[in-house]
C-alpha positions in Angstrom: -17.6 8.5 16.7 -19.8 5.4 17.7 -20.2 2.4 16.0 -23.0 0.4 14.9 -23.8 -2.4 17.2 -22.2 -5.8 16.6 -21.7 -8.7 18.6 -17.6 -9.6 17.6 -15.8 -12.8 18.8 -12.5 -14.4 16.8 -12.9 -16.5 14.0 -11.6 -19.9 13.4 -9.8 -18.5 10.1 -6.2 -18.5 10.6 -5.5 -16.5 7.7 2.9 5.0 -23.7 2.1 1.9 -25.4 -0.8 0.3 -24.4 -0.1 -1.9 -20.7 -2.3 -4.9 -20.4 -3.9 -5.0 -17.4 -3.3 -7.7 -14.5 -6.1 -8.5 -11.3 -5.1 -8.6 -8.2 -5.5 -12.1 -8.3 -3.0 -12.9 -10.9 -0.1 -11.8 -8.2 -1.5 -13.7 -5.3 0.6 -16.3 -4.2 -1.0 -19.9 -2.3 -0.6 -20.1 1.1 2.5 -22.6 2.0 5.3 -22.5 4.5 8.0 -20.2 4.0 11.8 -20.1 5.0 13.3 -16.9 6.0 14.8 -15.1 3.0 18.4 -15.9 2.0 21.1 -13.4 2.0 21.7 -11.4 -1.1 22.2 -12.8 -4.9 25.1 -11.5 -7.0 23.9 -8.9 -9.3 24.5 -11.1 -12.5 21.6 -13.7 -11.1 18.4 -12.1 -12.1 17.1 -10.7 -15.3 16.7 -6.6 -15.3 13.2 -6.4 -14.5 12.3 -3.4 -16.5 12.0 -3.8 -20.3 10.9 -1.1 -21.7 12.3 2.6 -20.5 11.9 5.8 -21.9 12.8 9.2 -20.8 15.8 10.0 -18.3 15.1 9.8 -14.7 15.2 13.2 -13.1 15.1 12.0 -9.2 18.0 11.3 -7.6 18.6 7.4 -5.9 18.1 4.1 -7.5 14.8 2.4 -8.3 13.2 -0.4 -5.6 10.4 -2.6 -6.6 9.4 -6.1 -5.7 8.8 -7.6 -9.5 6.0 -10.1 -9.0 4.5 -12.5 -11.6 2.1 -15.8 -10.9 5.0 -17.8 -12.9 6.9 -16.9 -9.2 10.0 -16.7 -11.3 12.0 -13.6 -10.5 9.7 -13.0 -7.4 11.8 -10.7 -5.0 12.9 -7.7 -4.1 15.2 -5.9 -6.1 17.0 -2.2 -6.5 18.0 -1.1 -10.2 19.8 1.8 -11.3 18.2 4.4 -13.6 19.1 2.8 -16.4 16.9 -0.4 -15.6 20.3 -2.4 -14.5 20.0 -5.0 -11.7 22.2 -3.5 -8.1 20.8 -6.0 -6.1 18.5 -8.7 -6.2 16.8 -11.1 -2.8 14.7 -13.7 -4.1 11.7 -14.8 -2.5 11.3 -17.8 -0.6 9.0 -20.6 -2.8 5.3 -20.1 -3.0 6.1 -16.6 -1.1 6.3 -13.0 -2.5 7.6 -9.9 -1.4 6.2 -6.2 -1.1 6.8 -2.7 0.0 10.5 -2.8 -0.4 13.0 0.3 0.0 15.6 1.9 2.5 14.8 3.2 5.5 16.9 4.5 8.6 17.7 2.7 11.6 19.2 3.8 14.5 21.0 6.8 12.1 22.1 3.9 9.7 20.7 2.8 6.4 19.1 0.0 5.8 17.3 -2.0 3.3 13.1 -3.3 4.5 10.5 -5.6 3.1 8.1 -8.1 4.0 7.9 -11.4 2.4 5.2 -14.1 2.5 1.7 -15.6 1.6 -1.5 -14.6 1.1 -1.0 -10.8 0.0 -4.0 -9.1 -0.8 -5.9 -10.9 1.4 -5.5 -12.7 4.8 -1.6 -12.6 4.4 0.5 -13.9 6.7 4.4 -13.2 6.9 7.5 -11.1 7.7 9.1 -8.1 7.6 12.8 -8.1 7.6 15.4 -5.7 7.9 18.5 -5.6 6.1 22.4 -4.1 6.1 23.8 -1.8 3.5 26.1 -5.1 3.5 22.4 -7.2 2.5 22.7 -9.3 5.7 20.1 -9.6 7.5 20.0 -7.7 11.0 16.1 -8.0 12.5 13.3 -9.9 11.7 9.5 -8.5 13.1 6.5 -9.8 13.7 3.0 -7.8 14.5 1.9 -8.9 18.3 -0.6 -10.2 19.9 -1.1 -13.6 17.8 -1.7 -12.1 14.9 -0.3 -12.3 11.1 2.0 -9.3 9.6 0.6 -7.9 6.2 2.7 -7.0 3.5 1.1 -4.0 2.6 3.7 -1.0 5.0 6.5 -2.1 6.8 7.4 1.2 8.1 10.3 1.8 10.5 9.4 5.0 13.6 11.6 6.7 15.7 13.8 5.0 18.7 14.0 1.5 17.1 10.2 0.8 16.4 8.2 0.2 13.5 4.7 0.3 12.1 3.3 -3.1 10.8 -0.2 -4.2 9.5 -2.5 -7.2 10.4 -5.7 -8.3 8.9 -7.7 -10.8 11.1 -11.0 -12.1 11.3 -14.0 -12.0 13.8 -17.5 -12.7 13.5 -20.0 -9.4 13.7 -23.5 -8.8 14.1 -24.5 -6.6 10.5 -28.2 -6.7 11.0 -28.9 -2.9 11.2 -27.1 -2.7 7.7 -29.1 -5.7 6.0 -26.6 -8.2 6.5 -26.3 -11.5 8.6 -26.1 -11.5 12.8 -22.9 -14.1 12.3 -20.9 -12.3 9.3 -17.1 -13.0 9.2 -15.3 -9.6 8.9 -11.8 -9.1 8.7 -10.8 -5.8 10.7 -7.5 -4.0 9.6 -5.5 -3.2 12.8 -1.9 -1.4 13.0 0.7 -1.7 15.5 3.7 0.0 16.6 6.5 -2.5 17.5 9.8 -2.3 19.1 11.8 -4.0 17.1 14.2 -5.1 19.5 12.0 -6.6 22.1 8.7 -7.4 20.0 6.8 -5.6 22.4 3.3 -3.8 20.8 3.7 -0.2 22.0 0.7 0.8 20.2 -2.9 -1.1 18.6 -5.7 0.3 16.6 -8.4 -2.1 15.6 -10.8 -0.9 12.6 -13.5 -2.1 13.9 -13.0 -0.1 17.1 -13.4 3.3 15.6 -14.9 2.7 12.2 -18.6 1.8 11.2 -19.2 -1.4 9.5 -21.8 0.8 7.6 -18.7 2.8 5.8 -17.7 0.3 3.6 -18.1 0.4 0.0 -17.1 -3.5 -0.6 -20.6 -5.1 -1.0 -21.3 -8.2 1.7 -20.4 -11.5 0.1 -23.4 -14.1 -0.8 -22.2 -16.4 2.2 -21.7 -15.4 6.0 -19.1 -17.3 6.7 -17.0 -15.5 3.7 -14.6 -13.3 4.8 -15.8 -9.7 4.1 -12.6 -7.4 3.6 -14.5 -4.5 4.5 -11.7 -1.8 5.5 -8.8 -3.3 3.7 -5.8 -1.4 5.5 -2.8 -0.8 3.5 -0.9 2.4 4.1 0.3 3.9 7.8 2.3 6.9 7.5 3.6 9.7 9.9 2.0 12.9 9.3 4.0 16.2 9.6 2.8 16.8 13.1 3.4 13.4 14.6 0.0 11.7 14.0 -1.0 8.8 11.7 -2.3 8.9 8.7 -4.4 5.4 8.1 -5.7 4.2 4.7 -8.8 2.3 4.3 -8.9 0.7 0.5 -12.5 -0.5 0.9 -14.0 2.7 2.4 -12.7 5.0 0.3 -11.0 7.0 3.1 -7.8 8.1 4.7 -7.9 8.4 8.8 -5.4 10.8 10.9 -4.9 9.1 14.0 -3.9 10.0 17.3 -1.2 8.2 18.0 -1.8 8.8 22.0 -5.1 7.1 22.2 -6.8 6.0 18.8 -9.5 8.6 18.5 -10.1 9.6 14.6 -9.0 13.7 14.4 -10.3 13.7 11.0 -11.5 11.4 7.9 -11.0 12.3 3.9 -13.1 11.0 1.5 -15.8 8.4 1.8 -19.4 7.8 3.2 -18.5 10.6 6.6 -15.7 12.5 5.0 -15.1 15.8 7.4 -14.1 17.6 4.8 -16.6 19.2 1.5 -14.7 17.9 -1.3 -13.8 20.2 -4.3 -11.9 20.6 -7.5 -9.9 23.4 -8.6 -10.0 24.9 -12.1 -8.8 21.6 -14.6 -9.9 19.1 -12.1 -12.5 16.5 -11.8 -13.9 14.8 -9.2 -14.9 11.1 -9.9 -18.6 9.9 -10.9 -19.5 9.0 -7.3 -18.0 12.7 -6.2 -15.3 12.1 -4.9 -11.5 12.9 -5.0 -10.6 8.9 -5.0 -11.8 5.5 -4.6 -10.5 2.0 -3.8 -7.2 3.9 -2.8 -3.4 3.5 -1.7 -0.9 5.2 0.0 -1.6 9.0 1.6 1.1 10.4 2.7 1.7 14.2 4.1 3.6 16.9 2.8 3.0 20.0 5.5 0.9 23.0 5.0 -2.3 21.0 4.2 -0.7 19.2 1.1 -1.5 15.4 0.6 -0.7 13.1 -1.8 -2.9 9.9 -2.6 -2.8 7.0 -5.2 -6.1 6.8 -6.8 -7.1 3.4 -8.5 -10.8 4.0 -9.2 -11.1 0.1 -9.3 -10.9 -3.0 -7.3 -13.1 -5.5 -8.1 -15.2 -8.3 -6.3 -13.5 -8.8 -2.7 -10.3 -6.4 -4.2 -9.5 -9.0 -6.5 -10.0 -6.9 -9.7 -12.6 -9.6 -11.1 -15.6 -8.0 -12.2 -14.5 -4.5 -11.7 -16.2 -1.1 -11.6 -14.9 2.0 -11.6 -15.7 5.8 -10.8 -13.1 7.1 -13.1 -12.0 5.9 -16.4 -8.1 5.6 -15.0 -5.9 5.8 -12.2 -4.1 8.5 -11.1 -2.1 10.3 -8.3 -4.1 13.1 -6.7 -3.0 15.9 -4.6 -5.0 17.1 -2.6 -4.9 20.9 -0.1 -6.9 20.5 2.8 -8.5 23.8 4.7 -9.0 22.1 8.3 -10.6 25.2 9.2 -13.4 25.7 6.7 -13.7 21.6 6.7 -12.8 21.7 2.5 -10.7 19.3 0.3 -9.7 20.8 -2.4 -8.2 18.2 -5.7 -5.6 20.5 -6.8 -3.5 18.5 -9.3 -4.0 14.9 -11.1 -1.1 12.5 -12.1 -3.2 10.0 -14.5 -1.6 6.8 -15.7 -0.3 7.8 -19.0 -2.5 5.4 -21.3 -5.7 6.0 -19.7 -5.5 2.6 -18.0 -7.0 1.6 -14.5 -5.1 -0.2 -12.4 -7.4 -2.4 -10.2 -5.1 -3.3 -7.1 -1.8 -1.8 -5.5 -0.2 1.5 -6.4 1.8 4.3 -4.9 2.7 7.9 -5.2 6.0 9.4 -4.2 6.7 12.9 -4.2 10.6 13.9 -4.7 12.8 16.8 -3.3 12.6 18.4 -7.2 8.8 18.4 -6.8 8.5 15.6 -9.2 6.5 12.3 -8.3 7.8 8.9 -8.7 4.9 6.5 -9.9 3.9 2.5 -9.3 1.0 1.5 -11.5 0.3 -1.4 -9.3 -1.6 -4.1 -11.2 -0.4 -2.4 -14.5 3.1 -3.2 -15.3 4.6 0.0 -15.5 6.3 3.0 -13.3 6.3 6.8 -13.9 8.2 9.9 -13.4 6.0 13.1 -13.6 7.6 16.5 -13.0 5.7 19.3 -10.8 3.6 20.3 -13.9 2.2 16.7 -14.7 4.3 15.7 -17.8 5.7 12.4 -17.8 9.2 12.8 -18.1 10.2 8.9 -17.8 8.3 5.8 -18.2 9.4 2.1 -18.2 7.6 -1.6 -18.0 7.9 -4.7 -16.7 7.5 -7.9 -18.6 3.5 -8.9 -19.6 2.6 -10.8 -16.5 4.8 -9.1 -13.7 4.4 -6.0 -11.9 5.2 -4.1 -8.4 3.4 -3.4 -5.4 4.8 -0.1 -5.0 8.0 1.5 -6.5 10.2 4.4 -4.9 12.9 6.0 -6.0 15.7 6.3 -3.2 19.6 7.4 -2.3 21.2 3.9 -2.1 25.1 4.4 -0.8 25.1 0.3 0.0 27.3 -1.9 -1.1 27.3 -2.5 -5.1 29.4 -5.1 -5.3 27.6 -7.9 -3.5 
């Protein structure tokens, strides 16, 4: 896969009642200095953040979401119980806020990940911490190379590294698709990071394997506005060792190979490898697709994927002025025949109201087949079992929603 030529050099920039709706913009916090986050609140400190529940949860584990409001009060990252009561609350930092929050495993232990600081959603720049099952802090990383951490996947690998995101900025020659010779892009690049030395183990650059000419963001009116025109926000593991990459702004998912970058395959979007289908029930989108303006594909073996489809985003993925493809968001899955190159939409999770949701979002599939829900801008999460009815359903406060939600097994301490 060649690109389009470019000349690219680094920029000066540094950097079922009815929901209401909230833009990405709402949730973006200024960009200020920070202070690392303080160890853990008592449980009595913050307010339960959901307000609304109905239903029983059927998942096993305790909820994890990082309520997030422009007020910035109750900002943080917090795990409740299935009844909606508080186990454990961090709050963020001032002017900061914090995203893509749950337990991972470290070196065979449990322990408690998120990122906190400025700018998220857009040229972001903070941290990603690491956490006991006694909440004290035990790691802090950094992407490499001089460049910002995103909030968007803090993910930890095998052999004490981790996956991290970075959005930075370079100026690119866009003539041959109508734009400007001196156009500020902002590429998406991932890295894999040993945590213990900081050392980048692995780096893939958007712009290195992905056409400008892919996206579906539309060039700003200036050239020396940034133009978010990949928009990274998920890295996951695939079954079979390779990465699976999400591109928000080019309506596609990526497997990697983790061994030297090269694209094994795309879904969705402008050069999708794959005809795209839907079974009996299912529709594909006005534009003819499975999703657009996307979050979070993840793998499940045997050719089932699971992606969060917004259908919205908005002017520069700040849901101002929004369009959509679909009427509302859902959580597609998706069987893929890598043989006879075909996608096929087998099953839709659609937000309960009919609502779109026009920034963040995930999907997670349980061990009981259900799939645990974050509406993203939308204040609400979602429990649907295998068959697509809702079978719990609860709100945040007007004003304050998650980045993503998961539902987890949380054996740390409870008292603290």
């Amino acid at each position: 896969m060649t690109n389009e030529p470019r000349a690219r050099a680094r920029s000066p920039f540094t950097s079922r009642l009815l929901r209401p709706a909230v833009g990405a913009a709402a949730v973006l916090a200024a960009t200020v200095a920070f202070a690392a986050p303080a160890v853990a609140h008592r449980q009595s400190d913050p307010a339960d953040p959901l307000t609304t529940v109905t239903g029983h949860v059927r998942g096993n584990g305790d909820i994890f979401v990082t309520p997030t409001s422009a007020a910035g009060t109750g900002n943080g990252a917090q795990i409740v119980d299935k009844q909606g009561r508080t186990v454990w609350f961090h709050q963020a930092a001032p002017g900061t806020v914090d995203a893509d929050f749950r337990t991972q495993t470290l070196n065979g232990k449990p322990v408690l990940t998120f990122w906190e600081g400025t700018g998220f959603g857009g040229l972001s720049n903070g941290t990603d911490y690491i956490y006991s099952d006694h909440y004290k802090l035990i790691a802090k990383v950094h992407a490499g190379d001089g460049l910002t951490t995103d909030g968007h996947e803090f993910l930890l690998g095998e052999h004490g590294t981790a996956y991290v995101l970075s959005y930075d900025t370079a100026t690119a020659d866009l003539t041959s698709i109508g734009g400007p010779s001196d156009q500020t892009v902002i590429d998406g690049i991932v890295q894999k990071i040993d945590i213990r030395t900081g050392k980048v183990l692995f780096s893939w650059n958007s712009a290195d394997h992905v056409p400008y000419g892919q996206s579906e963001q539309p060039l700003p009116a200036s050239a020396s506005t940034p133009w978010d025109w990949f928009h990274v926000n998920a890295v996951h593991v695939d079954t079979d060792g390779k990465l699976l990459i999400d591109a928000r702004d080019t309506w596609t998912a990526y497997k990697v190979d983790p061994r030297n970058g090269h694209i094994v395959w795309q879904l969705g979007g402008k050069a999708s490898s794959f005809s795209l289908v839907a079974a009996d029930g299912q529709s594909l989108n006005n534009a003819g697709k499975i999703f657009a303006w996307q979050h979070d594909i993840n793998g499940h073996g045997h050719g089932i994927y699971t992606v969060f489809d917004n259908e919205s985003a908005g002017t520069g993925n700040t849901g101002q002025d929004a369009s959509s493809e679909l009427d509302h968001s859902r959580v597609v899955t998706i069987s893929l025949n890598t043989r006879q190159r075909r996608a096929t939409l087998v099953q839709s999770d659609d937000e309960p109201d009919g609502q779109l949701a026009p920034s963040q979002g995930n999907g997670q599939r349980l061990r009981n087949g259900d799939v645990f829900i974050g509406w993203g801008a939308l204040n609400a999460v979602s429990e649907f079992n295998r068959h697509g009815g809702i079978v719990w359903d609860a709100r945040f406060p007007t004003g304050t929603n998650t980045y993503r939600a998961y539902l987890l097994p949380w054996k740390g301490d409870r008292r603290s």
